[in-house]
PDB file of N, CA, C and O in Angstrom:
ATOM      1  N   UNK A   1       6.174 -24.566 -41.138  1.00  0.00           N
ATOM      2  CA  UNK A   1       4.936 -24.198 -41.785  1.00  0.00           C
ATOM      3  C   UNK A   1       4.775 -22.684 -41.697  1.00  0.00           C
ATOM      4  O   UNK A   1       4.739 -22.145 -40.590  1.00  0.00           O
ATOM      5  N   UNK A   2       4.685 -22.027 -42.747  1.00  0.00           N
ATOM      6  CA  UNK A   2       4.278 -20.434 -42.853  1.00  0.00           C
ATOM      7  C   UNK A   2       3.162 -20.200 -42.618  1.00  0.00           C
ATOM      8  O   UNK A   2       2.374 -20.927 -43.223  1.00  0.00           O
ATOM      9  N   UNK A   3       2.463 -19.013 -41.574  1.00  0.00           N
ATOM     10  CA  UNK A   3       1.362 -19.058 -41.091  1.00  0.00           C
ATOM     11  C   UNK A   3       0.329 -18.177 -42.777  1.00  0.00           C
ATOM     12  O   UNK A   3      -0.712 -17.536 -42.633  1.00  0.00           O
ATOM     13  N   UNK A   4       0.811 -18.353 -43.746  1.00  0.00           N
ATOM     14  CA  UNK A   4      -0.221 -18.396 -45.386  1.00  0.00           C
ATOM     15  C   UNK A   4      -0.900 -19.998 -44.876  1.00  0.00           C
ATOM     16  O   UNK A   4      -2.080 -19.944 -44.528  1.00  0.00           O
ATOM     17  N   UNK A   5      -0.440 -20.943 -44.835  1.00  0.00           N
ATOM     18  CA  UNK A   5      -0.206 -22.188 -44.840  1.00  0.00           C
ATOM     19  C   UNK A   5      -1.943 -22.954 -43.979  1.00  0.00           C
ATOM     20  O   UNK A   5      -2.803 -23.783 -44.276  1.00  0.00           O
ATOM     21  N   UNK A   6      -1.613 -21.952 -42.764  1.00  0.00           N
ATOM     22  CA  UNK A   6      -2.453 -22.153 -41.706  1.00  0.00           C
ATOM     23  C   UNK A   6      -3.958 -22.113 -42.104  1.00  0.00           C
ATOM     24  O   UNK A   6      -4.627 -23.097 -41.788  1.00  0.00           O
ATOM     25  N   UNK A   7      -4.325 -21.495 -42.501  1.00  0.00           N
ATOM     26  CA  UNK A   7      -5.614 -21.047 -42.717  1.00  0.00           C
ATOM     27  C   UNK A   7      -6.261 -22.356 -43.676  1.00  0.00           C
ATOM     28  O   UNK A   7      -7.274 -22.990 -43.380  1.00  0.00           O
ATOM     29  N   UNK A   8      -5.517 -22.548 -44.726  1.00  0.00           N
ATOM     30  CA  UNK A   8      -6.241 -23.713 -45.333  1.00  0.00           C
ATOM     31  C   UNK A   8      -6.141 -24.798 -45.310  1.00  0.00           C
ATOM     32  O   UNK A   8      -6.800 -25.554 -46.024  1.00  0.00           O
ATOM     33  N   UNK A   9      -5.084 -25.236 -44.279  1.00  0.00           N
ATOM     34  CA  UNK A   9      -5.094 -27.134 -43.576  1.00  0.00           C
ATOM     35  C   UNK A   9      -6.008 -26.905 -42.658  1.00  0.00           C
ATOM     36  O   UNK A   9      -6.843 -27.799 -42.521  1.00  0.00           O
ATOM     37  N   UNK A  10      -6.129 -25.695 -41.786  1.00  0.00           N
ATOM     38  CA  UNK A  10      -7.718 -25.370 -41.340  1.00  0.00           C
ATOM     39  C   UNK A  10      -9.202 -25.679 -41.803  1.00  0.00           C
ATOM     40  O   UNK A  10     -10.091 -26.369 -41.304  1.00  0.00           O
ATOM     41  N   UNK A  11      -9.128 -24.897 -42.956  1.00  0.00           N
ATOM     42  CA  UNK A  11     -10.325 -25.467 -43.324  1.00  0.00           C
ATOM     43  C   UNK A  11     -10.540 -26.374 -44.075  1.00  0.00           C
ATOM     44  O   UNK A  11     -11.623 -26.541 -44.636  1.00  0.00           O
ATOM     45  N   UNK A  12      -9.435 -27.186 -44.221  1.00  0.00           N
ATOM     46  CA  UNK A  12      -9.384 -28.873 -44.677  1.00  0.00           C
ATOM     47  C   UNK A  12     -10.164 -29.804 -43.890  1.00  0.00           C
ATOM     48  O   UNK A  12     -10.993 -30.669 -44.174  1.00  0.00           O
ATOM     49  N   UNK A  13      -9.673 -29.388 -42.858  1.00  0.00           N
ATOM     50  CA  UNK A  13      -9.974 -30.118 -41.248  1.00  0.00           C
ATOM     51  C   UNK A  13     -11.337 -29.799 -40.768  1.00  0.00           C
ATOM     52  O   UNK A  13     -11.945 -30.598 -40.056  1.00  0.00           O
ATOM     53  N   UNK A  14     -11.961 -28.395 -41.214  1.00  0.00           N
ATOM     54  CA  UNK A  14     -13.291 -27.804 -40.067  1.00  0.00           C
ATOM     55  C   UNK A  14     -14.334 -28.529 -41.216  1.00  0.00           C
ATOM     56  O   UNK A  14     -15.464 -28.651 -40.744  1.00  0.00           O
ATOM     57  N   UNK A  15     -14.234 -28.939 -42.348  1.00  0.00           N
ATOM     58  CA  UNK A  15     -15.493 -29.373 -43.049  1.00  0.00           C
ATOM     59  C   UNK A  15     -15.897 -30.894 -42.314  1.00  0.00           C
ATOM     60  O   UNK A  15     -17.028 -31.326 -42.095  1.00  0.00           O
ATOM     61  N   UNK A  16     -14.597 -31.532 -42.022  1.00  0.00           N
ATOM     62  CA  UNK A  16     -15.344 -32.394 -40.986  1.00  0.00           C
ATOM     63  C   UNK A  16     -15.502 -32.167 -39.677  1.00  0.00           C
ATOM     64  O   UNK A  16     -15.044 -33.134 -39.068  1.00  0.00           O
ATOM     65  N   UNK A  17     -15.969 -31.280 -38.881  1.00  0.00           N
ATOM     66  CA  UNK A  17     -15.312 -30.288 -37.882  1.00  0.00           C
ATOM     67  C   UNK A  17     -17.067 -31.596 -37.007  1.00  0.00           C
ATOM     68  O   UNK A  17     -16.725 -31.829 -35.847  1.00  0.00           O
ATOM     69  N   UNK A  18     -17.753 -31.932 -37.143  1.00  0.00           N
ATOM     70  CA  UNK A  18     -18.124 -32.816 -36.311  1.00  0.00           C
ATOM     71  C   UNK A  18     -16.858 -34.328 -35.733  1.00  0.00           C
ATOM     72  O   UNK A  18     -16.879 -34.945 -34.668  1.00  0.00           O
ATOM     73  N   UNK A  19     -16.233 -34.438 -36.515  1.00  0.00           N
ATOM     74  CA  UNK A  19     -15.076 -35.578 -36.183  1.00  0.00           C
ATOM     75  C   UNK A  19     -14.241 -35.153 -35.180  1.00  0.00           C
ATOM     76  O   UNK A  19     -14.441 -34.189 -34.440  1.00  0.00           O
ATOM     77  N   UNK A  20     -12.984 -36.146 -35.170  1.00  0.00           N
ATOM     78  CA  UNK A  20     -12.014 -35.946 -34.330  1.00  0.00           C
ATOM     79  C   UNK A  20     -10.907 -34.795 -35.190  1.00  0.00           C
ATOM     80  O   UNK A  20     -10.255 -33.842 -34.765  1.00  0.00           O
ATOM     81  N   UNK A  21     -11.032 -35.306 -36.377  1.00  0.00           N
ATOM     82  CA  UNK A  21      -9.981 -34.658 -37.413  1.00  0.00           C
ATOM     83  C   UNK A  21      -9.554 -33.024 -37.046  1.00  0.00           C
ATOM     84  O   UNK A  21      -8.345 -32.795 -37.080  1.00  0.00           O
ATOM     85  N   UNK A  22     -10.312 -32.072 -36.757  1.00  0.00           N
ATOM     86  CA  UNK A  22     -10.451 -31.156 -35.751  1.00  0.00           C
ATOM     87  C   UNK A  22      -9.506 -30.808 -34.715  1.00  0.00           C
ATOM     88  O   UNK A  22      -9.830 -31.390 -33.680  1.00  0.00           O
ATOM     89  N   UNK A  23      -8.603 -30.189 -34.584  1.00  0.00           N
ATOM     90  CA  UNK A  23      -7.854 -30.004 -33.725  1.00  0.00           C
ATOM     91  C   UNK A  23      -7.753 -29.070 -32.559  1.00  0.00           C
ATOM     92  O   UNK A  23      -8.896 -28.657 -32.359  1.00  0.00           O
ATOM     93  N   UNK A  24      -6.964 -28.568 -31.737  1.00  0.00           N
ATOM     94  CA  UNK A  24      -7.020 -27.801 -30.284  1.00  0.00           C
ATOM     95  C   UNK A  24      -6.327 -26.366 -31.005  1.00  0.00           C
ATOM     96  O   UNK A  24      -6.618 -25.194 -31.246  1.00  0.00           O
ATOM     97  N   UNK A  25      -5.147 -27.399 -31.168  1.00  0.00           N
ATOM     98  CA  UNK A  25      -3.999 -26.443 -32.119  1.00  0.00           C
ATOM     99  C   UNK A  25      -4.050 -25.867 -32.927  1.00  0.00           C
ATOM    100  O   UNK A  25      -3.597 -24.723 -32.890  1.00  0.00           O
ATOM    101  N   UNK A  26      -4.705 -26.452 -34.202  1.00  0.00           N
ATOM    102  CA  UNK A  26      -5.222 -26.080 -35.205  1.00  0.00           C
ATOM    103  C   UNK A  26      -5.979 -24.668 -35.271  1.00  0.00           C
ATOM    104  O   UNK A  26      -5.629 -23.657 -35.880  1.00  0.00           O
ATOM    105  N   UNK A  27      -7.043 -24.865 -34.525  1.00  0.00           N
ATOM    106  CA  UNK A  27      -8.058 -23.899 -33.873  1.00  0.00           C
ATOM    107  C   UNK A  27      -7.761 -22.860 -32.903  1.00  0.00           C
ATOM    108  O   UNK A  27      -8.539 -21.915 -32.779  1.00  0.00           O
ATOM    109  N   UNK A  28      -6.406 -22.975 -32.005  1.00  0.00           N
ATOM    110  CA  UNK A  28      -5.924 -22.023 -31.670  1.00  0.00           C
ATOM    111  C   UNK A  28      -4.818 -21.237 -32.284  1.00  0.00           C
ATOM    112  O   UNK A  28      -4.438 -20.266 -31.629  1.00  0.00           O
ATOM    113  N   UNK A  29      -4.145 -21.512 -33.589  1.00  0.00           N
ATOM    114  CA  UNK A  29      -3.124 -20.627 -34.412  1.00  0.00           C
ATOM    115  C   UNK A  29      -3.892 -20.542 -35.560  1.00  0.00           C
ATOM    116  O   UNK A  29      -3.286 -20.217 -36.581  1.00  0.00           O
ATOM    117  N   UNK A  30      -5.200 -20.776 -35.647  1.00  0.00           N
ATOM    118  CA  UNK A  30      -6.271 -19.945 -36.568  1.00  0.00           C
ATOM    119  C   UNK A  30      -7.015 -18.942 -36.153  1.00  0.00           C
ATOM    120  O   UNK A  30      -7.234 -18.072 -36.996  1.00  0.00           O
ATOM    121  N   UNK A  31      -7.530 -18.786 -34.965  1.00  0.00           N
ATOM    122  CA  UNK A  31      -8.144 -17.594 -33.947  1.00  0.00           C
ATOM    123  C   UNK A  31      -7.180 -16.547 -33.732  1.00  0.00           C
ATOM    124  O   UNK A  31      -7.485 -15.368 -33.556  1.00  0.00           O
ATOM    125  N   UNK A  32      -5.612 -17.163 -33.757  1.00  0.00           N
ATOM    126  CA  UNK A  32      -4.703 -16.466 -33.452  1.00  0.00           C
ATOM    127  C   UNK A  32      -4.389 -15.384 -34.381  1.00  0.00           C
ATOM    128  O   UNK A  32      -4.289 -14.171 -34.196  1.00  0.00           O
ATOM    129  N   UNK A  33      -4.210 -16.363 -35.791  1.00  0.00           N
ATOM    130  CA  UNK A  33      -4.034 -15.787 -37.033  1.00  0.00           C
ATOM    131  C   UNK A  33      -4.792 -14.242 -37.492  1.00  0.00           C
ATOM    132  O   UNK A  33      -4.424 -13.128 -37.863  1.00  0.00           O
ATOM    133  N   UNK A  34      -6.159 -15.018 -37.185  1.00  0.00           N
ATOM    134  CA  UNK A  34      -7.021 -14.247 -37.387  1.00  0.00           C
ATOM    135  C   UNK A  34      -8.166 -13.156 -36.445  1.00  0.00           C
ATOM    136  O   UNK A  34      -8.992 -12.391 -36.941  1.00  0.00           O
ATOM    137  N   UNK A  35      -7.952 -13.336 -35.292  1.00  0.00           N
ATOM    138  CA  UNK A  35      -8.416 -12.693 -34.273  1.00  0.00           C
ATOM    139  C   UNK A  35     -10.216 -13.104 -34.001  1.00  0.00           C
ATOM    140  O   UNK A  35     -11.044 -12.394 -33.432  1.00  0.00           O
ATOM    141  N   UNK A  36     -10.432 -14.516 -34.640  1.00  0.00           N
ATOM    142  CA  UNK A  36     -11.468 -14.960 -35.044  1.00  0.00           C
ATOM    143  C   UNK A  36     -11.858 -16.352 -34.108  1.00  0.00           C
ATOM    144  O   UNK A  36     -11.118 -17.317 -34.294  1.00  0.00           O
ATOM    145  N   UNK A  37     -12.539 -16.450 -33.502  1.00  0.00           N
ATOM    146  CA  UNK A  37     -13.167 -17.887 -33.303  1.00  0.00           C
ATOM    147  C   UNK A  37     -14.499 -18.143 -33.719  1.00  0.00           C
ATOM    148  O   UNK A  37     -15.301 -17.406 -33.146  1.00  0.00           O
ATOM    149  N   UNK A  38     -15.114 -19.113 -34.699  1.00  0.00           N
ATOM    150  CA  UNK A  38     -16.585 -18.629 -34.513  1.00  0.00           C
ATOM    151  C   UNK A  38     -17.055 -19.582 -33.578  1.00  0.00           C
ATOM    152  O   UNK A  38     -16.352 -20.433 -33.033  1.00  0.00           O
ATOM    153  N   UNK A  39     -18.887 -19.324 -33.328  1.00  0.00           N
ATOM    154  CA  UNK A  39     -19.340 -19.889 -32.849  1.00  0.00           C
ATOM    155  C   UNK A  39     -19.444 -21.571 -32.548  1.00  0.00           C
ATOM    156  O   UNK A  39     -19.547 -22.238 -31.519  1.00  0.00           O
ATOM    157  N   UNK A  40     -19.368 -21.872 -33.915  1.00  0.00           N
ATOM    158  CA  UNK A  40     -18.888 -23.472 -34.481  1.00  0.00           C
ATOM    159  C   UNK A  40     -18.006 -24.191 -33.717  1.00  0.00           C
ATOM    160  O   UNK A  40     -18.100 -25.230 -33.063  1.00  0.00           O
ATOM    161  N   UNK A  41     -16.771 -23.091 -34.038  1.00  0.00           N
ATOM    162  CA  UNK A  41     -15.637 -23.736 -32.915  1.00  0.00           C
ATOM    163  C   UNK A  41     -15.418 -23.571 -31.775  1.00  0.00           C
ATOM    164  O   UNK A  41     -14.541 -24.211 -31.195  1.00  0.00           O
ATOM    165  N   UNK A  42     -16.121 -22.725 -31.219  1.00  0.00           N
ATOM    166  CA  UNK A  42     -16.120 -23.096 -29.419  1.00  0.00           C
ATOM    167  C   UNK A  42     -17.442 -23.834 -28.782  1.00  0.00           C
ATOM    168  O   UNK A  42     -17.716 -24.016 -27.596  1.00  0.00           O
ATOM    169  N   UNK A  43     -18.136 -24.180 -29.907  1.00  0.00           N
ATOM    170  CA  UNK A  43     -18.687 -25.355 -29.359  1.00  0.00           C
ATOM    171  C   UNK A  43     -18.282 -26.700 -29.545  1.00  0.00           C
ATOM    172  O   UNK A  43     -18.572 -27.655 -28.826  1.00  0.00           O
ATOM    173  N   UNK A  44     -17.366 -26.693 -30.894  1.00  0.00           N
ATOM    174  CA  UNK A  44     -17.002 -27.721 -31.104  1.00  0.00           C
ATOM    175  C   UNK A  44     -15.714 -28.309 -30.104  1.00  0.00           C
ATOM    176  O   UNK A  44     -15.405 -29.497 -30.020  1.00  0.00           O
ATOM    177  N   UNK A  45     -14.978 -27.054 -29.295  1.00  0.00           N
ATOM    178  CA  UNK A  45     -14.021 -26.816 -28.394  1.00  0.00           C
ATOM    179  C   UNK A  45     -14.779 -27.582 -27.037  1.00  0.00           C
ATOM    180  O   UNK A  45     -14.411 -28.672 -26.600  1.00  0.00           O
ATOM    181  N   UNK A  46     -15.988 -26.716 -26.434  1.00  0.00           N
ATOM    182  CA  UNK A  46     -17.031 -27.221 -25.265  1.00  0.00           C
ATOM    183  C   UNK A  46     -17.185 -29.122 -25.449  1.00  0.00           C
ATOM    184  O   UNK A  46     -16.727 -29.914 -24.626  1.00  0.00           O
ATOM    185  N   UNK A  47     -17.719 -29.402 -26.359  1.00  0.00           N
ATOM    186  CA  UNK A  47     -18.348 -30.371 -26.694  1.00  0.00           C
ATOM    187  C   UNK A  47     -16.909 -31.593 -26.631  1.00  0.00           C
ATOM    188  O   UNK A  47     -17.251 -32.640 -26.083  1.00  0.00           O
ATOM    189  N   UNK A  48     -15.883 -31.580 -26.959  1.00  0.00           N
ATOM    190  CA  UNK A  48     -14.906 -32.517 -26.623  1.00  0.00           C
ATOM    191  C   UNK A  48     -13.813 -31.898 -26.181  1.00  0.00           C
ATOM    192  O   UNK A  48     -12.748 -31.886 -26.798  1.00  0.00           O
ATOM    193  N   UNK A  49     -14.001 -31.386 -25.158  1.00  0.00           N
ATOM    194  CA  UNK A  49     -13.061 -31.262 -24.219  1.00  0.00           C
ATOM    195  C   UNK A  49     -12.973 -32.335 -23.220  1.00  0.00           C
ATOM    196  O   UNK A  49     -11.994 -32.343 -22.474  1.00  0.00           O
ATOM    197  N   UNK A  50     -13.747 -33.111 -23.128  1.00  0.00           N
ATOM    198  CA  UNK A  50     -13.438 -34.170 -21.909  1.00  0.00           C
ATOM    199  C   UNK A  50     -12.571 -35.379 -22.651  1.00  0.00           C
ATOM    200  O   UNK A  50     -11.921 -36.276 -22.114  1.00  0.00           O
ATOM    201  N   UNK A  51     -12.780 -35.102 -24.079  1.00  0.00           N
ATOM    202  CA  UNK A  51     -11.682 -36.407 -24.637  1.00  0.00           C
ATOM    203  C   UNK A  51      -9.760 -35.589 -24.635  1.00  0.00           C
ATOM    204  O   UNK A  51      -8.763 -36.285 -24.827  1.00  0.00           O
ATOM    205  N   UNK A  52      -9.721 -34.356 -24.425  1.00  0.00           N
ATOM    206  CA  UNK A  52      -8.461 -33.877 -24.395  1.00  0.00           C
ATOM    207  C   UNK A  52      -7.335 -33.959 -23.645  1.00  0.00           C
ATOM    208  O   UNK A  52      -7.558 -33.782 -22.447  1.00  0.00           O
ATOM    209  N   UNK A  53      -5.943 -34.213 -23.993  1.00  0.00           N
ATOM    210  CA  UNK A  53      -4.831 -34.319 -22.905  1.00  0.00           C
ATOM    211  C   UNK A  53      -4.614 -33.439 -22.201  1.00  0.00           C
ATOM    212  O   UNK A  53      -5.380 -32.475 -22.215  1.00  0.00           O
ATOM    213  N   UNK A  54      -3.962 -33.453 -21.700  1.00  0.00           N
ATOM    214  CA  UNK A  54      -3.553 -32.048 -20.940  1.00  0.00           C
ATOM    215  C   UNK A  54      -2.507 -30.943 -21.639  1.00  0.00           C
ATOM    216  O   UNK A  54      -2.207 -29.890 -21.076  1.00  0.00           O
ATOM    217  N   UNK A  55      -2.087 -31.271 -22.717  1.00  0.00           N
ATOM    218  CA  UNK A  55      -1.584 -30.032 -23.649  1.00  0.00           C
ATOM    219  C   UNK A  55      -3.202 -29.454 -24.538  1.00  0.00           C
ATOM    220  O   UNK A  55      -3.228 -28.339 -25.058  1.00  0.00           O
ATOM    221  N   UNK A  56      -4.121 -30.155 -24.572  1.00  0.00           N
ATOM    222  CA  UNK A  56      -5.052 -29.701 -25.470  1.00  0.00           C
ATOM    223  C   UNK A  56      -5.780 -29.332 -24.478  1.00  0.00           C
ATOM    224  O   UNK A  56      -6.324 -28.289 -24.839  1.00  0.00           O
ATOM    225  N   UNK A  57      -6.134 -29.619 -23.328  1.00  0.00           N
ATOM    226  CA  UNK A  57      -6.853 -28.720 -21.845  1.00  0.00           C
ATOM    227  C   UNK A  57      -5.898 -27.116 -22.255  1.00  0.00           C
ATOM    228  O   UNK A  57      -6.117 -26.045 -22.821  1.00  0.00           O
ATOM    229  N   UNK A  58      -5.021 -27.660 -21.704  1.00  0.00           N
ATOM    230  CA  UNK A  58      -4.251 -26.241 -21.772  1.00  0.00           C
ATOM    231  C   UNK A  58      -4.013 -24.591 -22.589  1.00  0.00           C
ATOM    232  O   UNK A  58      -3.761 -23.421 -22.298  1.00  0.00           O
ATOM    233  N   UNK A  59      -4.348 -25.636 -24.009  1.00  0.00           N
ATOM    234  CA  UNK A  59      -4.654 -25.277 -25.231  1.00  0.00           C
ATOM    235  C   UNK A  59      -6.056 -24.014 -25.006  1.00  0.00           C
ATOM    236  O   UNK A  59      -6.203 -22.806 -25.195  1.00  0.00           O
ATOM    237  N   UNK A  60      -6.788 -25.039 -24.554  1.00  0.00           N
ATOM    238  CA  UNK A  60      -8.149 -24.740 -24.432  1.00  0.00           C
ATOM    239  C   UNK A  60      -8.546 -23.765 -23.603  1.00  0.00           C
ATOM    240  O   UNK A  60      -9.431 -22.909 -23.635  1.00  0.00           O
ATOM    241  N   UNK A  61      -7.622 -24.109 -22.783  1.00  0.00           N
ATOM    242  CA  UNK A  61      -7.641 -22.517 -21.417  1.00  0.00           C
ATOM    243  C   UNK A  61      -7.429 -21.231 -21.833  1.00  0.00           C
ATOM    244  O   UNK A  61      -8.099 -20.225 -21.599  1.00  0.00           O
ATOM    245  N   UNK A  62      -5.865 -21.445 -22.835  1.00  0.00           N
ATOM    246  CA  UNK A  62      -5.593 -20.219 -23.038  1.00  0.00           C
ATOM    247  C   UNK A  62      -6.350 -19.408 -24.381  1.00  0.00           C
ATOM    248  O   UNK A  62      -6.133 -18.223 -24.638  1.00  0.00           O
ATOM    249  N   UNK A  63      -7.016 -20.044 -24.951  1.00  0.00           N
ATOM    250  CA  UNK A  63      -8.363 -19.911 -25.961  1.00  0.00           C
ATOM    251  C   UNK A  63      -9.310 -18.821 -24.606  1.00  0.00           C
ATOM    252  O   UNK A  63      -9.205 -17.605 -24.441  1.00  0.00           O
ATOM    253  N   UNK A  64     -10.000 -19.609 -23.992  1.00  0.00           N
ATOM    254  CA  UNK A  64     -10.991 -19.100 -23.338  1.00  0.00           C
ATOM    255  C   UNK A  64     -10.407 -17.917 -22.951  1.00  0.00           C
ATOM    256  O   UNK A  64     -11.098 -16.902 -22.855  1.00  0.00           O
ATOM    257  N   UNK A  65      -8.870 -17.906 -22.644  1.00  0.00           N
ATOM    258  CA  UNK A  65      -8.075 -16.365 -21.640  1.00  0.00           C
ATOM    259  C   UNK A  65      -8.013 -15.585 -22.441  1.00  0.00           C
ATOM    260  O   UNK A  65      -7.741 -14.451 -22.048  1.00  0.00           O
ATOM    261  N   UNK A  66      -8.197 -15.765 -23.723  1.00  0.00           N
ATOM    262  CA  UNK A  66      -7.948 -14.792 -25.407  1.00  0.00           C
ATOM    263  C   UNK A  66      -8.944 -14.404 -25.157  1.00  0.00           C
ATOM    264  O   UNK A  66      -8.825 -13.216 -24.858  1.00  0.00           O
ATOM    265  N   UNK A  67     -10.252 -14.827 -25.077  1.00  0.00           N
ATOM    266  CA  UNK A  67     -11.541 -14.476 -25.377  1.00  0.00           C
ATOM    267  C   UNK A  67     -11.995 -13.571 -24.736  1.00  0.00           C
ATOM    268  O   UNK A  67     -12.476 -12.608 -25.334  1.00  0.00           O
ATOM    269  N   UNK A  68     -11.976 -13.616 -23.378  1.00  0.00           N
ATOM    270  CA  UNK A  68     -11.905 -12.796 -21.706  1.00  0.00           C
ATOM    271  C   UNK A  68     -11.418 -11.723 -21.803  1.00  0.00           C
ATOM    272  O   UNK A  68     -12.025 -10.825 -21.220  1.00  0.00           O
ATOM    273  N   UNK A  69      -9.856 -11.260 -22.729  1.00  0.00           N
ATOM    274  CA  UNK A  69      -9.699 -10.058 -22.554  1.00  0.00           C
ATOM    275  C   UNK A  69      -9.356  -9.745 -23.886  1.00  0.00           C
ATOM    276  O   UNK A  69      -8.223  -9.461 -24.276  1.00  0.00           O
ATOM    277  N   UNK A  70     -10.659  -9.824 -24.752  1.00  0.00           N
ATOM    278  CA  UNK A  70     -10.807  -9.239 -26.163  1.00  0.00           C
ATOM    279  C   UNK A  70      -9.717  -9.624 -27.762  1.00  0.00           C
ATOM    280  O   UNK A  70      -9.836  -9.200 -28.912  1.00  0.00           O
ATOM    281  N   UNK A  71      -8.554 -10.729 -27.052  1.00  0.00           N
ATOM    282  CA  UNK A  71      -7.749 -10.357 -28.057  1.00  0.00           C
ATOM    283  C   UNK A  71      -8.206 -11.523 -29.390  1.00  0.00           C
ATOM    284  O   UNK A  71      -7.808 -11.609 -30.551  1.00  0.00           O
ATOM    285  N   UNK A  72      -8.976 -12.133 -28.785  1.00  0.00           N
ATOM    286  CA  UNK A  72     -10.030 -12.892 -30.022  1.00  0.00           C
ATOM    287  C   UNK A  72     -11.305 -12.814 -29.642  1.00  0.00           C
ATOM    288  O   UNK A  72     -11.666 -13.115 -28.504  1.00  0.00           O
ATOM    289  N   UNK A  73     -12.238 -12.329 -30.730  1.00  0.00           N
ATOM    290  CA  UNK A  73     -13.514 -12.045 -30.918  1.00  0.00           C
ATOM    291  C   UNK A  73     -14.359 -13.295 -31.388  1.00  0.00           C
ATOM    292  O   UNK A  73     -13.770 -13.907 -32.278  1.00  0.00           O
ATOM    293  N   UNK A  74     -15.466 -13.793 -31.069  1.00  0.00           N
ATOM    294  CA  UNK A  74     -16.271 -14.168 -31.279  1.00  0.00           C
ATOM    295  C   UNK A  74     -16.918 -13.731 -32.579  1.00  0.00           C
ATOM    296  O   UNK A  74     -17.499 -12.667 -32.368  1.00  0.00           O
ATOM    297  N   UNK A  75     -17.054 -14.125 -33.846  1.00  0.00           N
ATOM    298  CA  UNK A  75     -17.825 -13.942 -35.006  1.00  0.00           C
ATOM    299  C   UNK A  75     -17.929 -14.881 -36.350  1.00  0.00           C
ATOM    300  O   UNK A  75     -18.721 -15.823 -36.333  1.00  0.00           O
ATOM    301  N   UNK A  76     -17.211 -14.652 -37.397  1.00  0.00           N
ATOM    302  CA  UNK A  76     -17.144 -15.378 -38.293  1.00  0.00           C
ATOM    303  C   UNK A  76     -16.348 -15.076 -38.915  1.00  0.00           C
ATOM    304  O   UNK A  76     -15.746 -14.090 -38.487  1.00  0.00           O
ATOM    305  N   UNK A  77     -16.091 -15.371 -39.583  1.00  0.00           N
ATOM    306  CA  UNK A  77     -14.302 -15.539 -40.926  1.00  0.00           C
ATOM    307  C   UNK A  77     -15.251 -15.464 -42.248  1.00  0.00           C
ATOM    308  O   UNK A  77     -16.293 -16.113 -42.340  1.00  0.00           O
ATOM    309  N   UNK A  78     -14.746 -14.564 -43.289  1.00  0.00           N
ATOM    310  CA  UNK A  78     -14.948 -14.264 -44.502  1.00  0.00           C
ATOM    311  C   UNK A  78     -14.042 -14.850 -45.230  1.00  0.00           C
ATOM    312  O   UNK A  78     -12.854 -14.713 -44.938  1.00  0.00           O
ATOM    313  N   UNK A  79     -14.480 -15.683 -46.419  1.00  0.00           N
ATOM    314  CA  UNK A  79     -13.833 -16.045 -47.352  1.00  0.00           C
ATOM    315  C   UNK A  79     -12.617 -17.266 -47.294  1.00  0.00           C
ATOM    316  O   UNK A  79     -12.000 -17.572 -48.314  1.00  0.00           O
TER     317      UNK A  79
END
């Protein structure tokens, strides 16, 4: 998959972003992509983390360790 690719099986997935459909992965090589998490998705991250394996814990850690030392920002995605 070419990371062009990424961004819009992304937001295939975040319009049902109350569901499971929603991913760890997904959401972390889109923040990645883009240096972006919004608000949406780290609550939506908070909020089912207790249903996650331990590759999607993990996932989730190194999200929060992005965040901690600036290399993804907290805001919103244009367009």
């Amino acid at each position: 998959m070419s990371p062009s690719t990424i961004p819009n099986a992304f937001r295939a997935s975040a319009k049902a972003s109350s569901s499971s459909d929603l991913c760890v992965g997904t959401l972390f090589l889109e923040a990645l992509l883009t240096g972006v998490i919004t608000p949406g998705e780290l609550q939506w991250v908070t909020s089912h983390q207790q249903q996650f394996n331990r590759v999607e814990e993990a996932t989730a850690i190194r999200l929060g360790r992005l965040l901690d030392t600036g290399r993804i920002q907290l805001g919103c995605r244009l367009g």
